[in-house]
N, C-alpha and C positions, 0 to 999 in steps of 0.2 A: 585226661592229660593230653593225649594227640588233637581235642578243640581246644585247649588252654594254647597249646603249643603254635597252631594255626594262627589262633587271636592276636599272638604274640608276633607271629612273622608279615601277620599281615599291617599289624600298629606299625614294625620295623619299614615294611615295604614302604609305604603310606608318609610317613615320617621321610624317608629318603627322598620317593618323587617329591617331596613339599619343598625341601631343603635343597636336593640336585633338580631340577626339572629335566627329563628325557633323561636323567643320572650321564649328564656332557662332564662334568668335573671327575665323576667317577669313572667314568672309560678312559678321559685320557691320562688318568695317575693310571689304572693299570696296565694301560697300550705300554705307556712309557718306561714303568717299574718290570712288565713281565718281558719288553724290548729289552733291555740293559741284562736284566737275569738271566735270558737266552742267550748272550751274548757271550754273559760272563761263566755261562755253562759249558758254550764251545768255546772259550780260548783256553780256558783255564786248563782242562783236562790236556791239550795239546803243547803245554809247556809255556804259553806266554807270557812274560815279565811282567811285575806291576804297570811299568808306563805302557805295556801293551795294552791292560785288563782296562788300566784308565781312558789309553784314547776309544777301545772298543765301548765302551760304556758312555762316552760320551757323545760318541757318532751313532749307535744308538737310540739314544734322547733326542739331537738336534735332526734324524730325521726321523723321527715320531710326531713331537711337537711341529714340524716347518709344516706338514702337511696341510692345507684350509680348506682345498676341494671337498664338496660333499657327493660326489658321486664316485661310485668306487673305482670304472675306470679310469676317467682322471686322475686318481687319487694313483693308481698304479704306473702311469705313463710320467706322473711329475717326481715319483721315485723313484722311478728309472731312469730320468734324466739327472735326479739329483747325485747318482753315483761319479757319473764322470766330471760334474763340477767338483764333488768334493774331493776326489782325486789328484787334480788339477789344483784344488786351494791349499790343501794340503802340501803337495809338491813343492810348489812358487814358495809354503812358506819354509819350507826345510831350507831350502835351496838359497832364497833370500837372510835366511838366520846371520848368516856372518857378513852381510853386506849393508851395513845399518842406515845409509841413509835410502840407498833403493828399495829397502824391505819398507823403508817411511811409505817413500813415497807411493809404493803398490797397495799400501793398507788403507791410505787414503783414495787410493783410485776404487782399491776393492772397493768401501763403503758407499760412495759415489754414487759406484752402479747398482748396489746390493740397495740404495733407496729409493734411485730413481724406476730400478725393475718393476717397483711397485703399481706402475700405471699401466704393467700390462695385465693386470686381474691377479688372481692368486695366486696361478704356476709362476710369474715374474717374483712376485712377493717370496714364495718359500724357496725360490732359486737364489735368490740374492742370501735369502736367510741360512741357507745350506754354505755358500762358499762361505759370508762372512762368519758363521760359527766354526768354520772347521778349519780356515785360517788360524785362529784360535787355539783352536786346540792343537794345531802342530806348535805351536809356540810356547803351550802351557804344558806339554811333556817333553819341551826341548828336543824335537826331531834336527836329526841331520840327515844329509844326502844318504849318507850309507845306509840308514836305516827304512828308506820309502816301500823297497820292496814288502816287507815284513809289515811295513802300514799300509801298506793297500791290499792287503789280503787283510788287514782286522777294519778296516774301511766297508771292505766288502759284507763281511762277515756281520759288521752291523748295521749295513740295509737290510741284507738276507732274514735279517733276524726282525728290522723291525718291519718289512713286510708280513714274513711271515704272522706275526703276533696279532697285525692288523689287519690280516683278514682272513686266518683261521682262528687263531689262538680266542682273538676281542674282537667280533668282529659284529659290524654299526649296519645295518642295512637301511634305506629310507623308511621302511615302513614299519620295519621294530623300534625305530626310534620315533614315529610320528607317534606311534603306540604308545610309546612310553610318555612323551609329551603332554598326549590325551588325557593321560592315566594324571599325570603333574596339576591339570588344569581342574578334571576333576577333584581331590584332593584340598587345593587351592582354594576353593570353588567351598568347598565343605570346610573348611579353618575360617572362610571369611562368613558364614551361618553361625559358626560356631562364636565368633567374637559376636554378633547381632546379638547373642543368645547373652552372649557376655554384658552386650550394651545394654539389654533390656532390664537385667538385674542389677547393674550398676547402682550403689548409692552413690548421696551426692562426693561423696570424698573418693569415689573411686572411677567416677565420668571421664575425666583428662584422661586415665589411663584406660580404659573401655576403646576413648574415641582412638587413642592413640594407634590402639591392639586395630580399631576399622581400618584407619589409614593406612597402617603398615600393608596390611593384608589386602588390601587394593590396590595397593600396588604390585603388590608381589603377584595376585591373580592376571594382572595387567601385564606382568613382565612374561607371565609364559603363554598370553595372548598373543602376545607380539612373536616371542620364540617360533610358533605354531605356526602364523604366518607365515615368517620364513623358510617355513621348510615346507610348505603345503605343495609346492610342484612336483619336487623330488616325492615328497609320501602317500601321495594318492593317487590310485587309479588312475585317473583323468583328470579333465579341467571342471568338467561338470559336480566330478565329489570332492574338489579341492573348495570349489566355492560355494558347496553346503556346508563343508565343517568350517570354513569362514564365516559363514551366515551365525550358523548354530553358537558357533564359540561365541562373536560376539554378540547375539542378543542373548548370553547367560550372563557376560559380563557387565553389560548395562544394564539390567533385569537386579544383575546383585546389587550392583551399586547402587542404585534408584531404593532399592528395598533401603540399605544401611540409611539412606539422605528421610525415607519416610520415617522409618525408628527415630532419627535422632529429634524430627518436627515431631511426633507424636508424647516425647518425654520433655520437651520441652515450650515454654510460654508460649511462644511464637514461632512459624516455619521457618527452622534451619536453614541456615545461610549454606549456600551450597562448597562454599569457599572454605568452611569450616572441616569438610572431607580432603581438601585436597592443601591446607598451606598447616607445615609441620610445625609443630609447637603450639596453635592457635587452641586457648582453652575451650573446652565445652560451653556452650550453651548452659545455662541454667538450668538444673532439669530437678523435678520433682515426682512425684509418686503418678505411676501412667496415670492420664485420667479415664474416667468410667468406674465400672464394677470391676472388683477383681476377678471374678470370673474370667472378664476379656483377657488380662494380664495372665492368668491362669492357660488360656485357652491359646494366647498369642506363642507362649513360651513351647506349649503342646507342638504348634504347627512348626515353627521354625525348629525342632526337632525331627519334624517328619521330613520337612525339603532335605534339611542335611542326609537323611536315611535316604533319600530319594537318589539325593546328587552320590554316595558313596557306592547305592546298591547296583551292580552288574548284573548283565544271565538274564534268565527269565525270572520274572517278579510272580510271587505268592500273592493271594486272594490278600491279605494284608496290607504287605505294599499297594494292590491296586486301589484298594479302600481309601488308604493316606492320601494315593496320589488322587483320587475321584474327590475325596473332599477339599483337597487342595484349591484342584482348577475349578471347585465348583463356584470360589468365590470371587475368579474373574465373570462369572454372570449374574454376580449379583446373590448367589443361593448362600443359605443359612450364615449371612454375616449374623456375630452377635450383635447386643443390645451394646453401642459403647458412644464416642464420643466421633466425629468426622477423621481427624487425625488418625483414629484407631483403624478405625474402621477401612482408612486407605493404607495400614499398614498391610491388614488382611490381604486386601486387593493385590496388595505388592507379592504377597507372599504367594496369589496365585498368578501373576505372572510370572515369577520366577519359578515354580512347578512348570508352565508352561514352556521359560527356554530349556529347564531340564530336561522334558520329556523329549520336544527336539533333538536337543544333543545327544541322548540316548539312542533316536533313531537315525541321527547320520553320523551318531560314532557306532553302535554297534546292529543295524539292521531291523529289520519290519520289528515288532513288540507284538505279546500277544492281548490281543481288542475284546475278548470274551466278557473280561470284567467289567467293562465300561460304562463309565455312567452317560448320558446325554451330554454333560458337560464337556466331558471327557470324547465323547465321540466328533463334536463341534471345534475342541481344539487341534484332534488329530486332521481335522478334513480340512483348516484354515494351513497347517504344517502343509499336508501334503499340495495344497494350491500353491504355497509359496515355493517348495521345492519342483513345482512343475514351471513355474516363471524363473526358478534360479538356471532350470535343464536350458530353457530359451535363448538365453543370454549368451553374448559374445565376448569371449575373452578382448582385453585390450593389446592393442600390440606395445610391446616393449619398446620404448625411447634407446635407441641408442648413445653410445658415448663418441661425442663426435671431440675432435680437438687434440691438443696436448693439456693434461692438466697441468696446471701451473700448479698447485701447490704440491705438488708430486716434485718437481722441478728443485720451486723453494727451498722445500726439507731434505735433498739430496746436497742444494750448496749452502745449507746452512749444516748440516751434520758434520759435514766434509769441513769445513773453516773449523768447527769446535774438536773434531779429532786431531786436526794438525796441531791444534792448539793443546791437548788433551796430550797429545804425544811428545810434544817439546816439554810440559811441562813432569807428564809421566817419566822420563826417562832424567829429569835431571833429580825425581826421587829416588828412582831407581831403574838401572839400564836393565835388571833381569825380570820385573813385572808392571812397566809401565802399560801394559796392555790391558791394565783393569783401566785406567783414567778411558782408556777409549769403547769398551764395555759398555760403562757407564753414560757415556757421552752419549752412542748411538743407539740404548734401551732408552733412557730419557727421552729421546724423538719419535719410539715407535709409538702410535695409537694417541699421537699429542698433535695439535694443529694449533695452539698459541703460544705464550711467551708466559702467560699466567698457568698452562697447562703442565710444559716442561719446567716450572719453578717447582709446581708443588708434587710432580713425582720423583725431580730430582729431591726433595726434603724427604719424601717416602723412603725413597732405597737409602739414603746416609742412616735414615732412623733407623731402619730394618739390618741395616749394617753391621752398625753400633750393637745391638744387640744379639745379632749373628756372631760376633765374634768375642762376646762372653760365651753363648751356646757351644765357637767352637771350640776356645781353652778346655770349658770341663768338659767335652766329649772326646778330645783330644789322650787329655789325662784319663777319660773311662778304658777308652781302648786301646793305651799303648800300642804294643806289636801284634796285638791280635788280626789280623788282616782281615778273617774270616769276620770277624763280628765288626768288622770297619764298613766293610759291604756291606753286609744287612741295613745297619745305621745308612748307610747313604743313602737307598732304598728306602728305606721309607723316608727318607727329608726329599727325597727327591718326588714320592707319591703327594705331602705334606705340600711342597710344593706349587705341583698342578692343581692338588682339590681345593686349595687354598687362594689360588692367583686371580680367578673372576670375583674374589671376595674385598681380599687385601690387595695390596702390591707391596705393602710393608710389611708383610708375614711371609708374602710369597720371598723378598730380599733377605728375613731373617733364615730363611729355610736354606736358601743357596749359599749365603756368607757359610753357615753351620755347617754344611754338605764341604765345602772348599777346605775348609778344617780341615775334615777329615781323608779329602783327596792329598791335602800337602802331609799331612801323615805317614797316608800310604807312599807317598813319592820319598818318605825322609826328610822333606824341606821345610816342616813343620816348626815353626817358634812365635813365640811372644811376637818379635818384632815382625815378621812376616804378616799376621793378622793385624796389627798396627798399619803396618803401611799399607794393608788394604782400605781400612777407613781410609787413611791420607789419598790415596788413590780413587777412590771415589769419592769422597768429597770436591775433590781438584775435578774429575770427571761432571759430574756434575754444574761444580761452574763454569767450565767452561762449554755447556751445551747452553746451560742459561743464558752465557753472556753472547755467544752464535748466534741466538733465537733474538736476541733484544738489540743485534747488531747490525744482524745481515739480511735483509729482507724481511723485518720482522713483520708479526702481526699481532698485534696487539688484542690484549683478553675484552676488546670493548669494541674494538671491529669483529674481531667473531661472533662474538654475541650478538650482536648487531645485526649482524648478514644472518645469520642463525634464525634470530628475532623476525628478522621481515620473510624470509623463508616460510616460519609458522604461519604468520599472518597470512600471508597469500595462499596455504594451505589451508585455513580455517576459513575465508573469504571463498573458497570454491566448494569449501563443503556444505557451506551454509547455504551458499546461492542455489548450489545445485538440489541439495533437500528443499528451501523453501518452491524452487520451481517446481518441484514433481507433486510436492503438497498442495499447489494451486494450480496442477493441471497438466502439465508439462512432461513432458517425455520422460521414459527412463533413463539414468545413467547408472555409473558404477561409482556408486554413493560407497558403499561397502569399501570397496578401494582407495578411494576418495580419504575417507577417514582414518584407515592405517596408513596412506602416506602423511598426514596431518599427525598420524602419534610418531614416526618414526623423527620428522622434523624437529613436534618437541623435545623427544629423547635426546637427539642430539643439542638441543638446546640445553639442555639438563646437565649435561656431561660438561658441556662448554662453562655453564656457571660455577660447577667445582671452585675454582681458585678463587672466585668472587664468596663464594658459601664457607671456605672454607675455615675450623674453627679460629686458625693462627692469624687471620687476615685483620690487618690491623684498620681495613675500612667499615667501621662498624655499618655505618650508615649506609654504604652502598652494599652489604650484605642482606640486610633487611629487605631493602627496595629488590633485588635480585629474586630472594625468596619468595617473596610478594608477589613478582611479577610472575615467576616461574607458574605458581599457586593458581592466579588470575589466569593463567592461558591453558592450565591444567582442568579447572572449573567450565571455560569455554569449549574444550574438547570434549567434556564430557556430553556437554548439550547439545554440540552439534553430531558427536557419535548416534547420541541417544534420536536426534531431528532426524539421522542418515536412515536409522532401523524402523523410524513409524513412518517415512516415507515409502519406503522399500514392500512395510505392509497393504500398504493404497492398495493396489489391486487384488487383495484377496481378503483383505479384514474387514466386516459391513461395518463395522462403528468407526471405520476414519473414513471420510470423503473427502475427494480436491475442494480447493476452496480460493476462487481467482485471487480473491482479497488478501492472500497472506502474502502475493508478493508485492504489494506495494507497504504494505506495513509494516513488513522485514528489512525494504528497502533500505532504513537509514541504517539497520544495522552492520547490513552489510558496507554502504560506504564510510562508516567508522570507522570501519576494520582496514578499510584501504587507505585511508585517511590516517590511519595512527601508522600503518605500515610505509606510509610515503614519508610520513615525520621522521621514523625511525632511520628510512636512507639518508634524508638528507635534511639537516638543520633550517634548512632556509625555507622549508616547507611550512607554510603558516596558518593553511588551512581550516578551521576549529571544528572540532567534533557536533554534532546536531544532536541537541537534547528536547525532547518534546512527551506530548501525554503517552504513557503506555499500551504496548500492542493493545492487549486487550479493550483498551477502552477506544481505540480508533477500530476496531470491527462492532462496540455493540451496539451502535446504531443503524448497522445495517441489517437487512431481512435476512439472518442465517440459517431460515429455513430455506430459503431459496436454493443455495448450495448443500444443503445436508448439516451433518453433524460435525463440528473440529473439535476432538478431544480435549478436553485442560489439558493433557499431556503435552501438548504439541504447543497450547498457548504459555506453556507455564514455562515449557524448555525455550520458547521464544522469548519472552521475559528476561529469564535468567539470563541466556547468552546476549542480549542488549546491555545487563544493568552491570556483566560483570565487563563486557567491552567497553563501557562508559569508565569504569571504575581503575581500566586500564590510561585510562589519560594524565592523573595525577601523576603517579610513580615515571610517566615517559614524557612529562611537560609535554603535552598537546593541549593546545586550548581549549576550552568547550563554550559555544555561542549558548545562550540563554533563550528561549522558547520564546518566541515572540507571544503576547496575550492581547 
């Protein structure tokens, strides 16, 4: 019973890191839920009113949530500065309540500043977010003068509290969370084996959904790559083991990927298109019964259960484990592949490079491993790790670019917020003079984490949906809890956990969770009715349009210039990853290829975000949909090669089977000015330059003496290949011309 019981928390654990990575969604529901409960523990007992329990509960939340710093004491000093703003917002608003158009006009000064704060890093950001939420709320429990004293003691009471929660009660250190993160990646890491496992058995009616289970899960491994990054200063030791478990994480993520791109060429006619991993909806490939003996399919399915045992298993490993893992890596040299088919046979291969970034990861996430069991193979791969990790100790961190300037779009969304509030509040108040302050809610959450016109369209369509539905939720919880107070709180509690675990998912669940939760706040207050809940939709809805119509008026920027700037951003990111691997490949000095390349994903991600409105399902431009998607897919496909070009360059100095090789940069050449070539297109129209198409890398080195230079792996020619045929393939979808090869 107590191993049944174990299996069982450890599936739970397992499950969670896969679902939460580093569980960030699950710490701040219950920062946030055990902040308000503390709260609502010390007022209650001391006699405080409902609108006291409500403004405590909601001062609370707004500083739990505002906080962004990740170091703890920052995180203390920007709370302790956020007491006397909210003090102060609170104050101005009581005091302002009965002088209606000065109370206008300080609400629009407030938001102003509470957007433009935003350029001074995170402490401006969650300053601005402190006053403008707690404005608010003196508004939304009707404070007057008389009553401030009695609110800045329940003010207090709900910093006190949600410090306290945050860093005793729930409390985040860098390094228990890099831990947890690790733990996420690992996990990840073993669901994306486990689909491999799934693609291999795939018949053919069951392929689309196989390949779909790879993508998803490649992504998802990719998203808490990136996470990791993020936090690798804060959670490491130093700079030297921040940029081994940079190393290690990504060559397990390229090592998997590579593994899923040989599966799918092994089950099918011909080598998998690589585009076919990365652009969503594209059906599978053809694929038929593996070819060779079934034995190999037999024996393939064996191994790709042991990597996942590998990637799951922690601690010191049993004579068992070392056996899986000894026969794993034996078939990076070649030992006991089966009798099967070329394709198969480099699935193998794959299966023992990906053994090989596991064992990595193993030792620069959890320390030395014991060597007793080893086989030769296995002894050869640990001595090429530890060469790399003694080039990675060598290495000079880079210095950090400062932020020089004023940002201007900091600027922008500060007078463009501020135009759609004024407007948001003439229009709120001739709904209604006692809650037009939702119309401006609305207005200025529709701007946060938005930078275009197509962005704020489609999160303002989110929260009216999320609305709408919210305010069925709160009729019948309304009617659940009449005068029950005590179970009105609980309910709010969890809509308000619901909420946060919810809000990196949806934003339209996260708005159904709040509309529901406000239910039962106007409840608690008595002010509870049909129409009330009504003219909340009317209230945001109008909120809304009028952030749309701001964005599309006032200094807009349009979803096709962002993308754009976005677009050539990647480009000039893929252009210096590519040059800088192809140079170290044919000789060239080290760089920070590894860096290099996470700034190239961070680019795309944001370009990702940016297409939203263009991808999205309601969008009535079919055609530029597709192309969006397409293109996203095509620079997604490039990233992967030039990741994959970053990690076997990086190898050069300690791995004997790759050697510089002068020749790949002139044969990488054109690719690279493609890339700059499509990137100039994409600034400026009148750019007419045409792309250069001519015979393939491979066939302009093999008439030269490649013994002369040593060995270039197919690896390295294949990923070169690929990232040309798919930069070429980027010229249709972006109208660049392409000149025809002279003959």
């Amino acid at each position: 019973m107590k191993a049944a019981g174990r299996r069982s928390g450890t599936r739970l654990r397992d499950h969670l890191a896969a679902s939460d990575p580093g569980l960030l969604r699950l710490t701040a529901g219950l920062r946030t839920v055990g902040a308000i409960a503390l709260t609502l523990a010390v007022l209650a007992p001391a006699g405080a009113d409902v609108n006291h329990l409500v403004a405590g509960a909601m001062t609370s939340m707004a500083a739990t949530f505002a906080i962004r710093e990740r170091r703890r004491g920052a995180q203390a000093v920007t709370l302790a500065l956020g007491l006397p703003v909210a003090l102060a917002s609170v104050s101005l608003g009581a005091l302002l309540s009965e002088r209606v158009v000065l109370g206008d006009v300080f609400s629009v000064a407030l938001i102003f500043c509470a957007v433009y704060g935003r350029r001074f890093g995170d402490r401006g950001t969650t300053l601005g977010l402190i006053g403008f939420q707690l404005y608010f709320v003196s508004l939304f429990v009707g404070a007057t003068p008389g009553q401030l004293p009695a609110l800045w003691v329940v003010l207090s009471v709900g910093f006190a509290c949600s410090a306290l929660v945050r860093f005793a009660v729930v409390p985040v250190t860098p390094a228990g969370l890099m831990a947890r993160l690790r733990q996420a990646f690992r996990v990840r890491l073993a669901r994306l084996v486990s689909a491999h496992i799934a693609l291999l058995d795939a018949g053919p009616d069951e392929a689309d959904k196989a390949l779909e289970d790879v993508r998803e899960r490649t992504a998802r491994l990719h998203e808490t790559a990136l996470m990791i990054q993020s936090r690798l200063e804060e959670g490491t030791p130093d700079e030297s083991a921040a940029r081994l478990v940079q190393r290690r994480v990504a060559d397990a993520e390229i090592a998997a990927e590579r593994l899923g791109l040989l599966l799918l060429s092994a089950r099918s006619a011909q080598r998998a298109d690589t585009l076919t991993l990365h652009l969503p909806g594209a059906p599978a490939p053809e694929v038929g019964r593996l070819p060779g003996p079934e034995e190999a399919a037999v024996l393939l399915r064996r191994d790709l259960r042991a990597l996942r045992a590998l990637v799951l298993r922690t601690g010191t490993a049993g004579a068992g484990v070392a056996q899986m893992r000894n026969r794993l890596l034996g078939y990076r040299d070649e030992e006991n592949l089966p009798a099967a088919s070329a394709p198969v046979r480099d699935v193998f291969r794959g299966i023992g490079e990906a053994a090989r970034a596991v064992m990595g990861l193993r030792i620069a996430l959890d320390g030395p491993q014991d060597e007793s069991d080893d086989s030769p193979a296995t002894a050869r791969s640990r001595e090429e790790l530890d060469a790399e990790d003694a080039a990675i100790d060598a290495e000079e961190a880079e210095e950090a670019e400062e932020t020089k300037g004023l940002q201007r779009p900091t600027t922008r969304a500060a007078v463009q917020v501020s135009v759609g509030s004024t407007l948001a509040i003439v229009g709120g108040e001739l709904l209604s003079t006692d809650r037009w302050y939702w119309a401006v809610l609305t207005c200025w959450i529709v701007f946060i984490n938005t930078a275009s016109t197509g962005e704020i369209l489609v999160k303002g369509y989110r929260r009216l949906l999320g609305t709408v539905f919210g305010v069925v939720a709160g009729i019948l919880l309304a009617g659940l809890v009449g005068g029950h107070t005590l179970l009105a709180f609980v309910l709010v509690l969890v809509l308000i956990f619901a909420m946060f675990y919810t809000a990196p998912l949806s934003y339209t669940l996260m708005s159904f969770f709040v509309t529901a939760m406000l239910g039962l706040l106007y409840t608690l207050l008595h002010t509870y009715s049909w129409e009330v809940l009504v003219l909340r939709v009317e209230e945001t809805a109008l909120g809304a349009v009028c952030g749309v119509a701001a964005a599309a008026l006032v200094l807009p920027v349009r979803t096709d210039r962002r993308t754009n700037d976005l677009l050539v951003t990647v480009l000039e990111r893929l252009s210096d990853v590519t040059e800088a691997a192809v140079a170290q490949l044919s000789g060239g000095p080290a760089d920070e290829l590894l860096d290099k390349a996470r700034e190239l994903d961070q680019a795309l991600g944001d370009l990702r975000s940016a297409t939203k409105p263009l991808t999205h399902p309601v969008t009535p431009l079919r055609a530029r949909r597709t192309t969006a998607r397409y293109v996203v897919a095509l620079l997604e496909t490039c990233a992967y090669h030039a990741r994959s070009l970053a990690a076997t360059a990086e190898l050069l100095p300690t791995h004997p089977s790759i050697a510089a090789d002068p020749r790949l940069r002139g044969a990488a050449g054109r690719t690279v000015r493609n890339i700059r070539t499509i990137a100039a297109r994409v600034a400026d129209d009148e750019v007419t330059a045409p792309l250069e198409t001519g015979p393939s890398i491979a066939s302009l080195l093999a008439d030269d003496d490649a013994s002369r230079y040593g060995r270039i792996t197919g690896r390295v020619l294949r990923h070169l290949e690929r990232l040309d045929e798919a930069v070429t393939g980027l010229a249709r979808p972006l109208d660049v011309p392409v000149r025809a090869p002279d003959h």
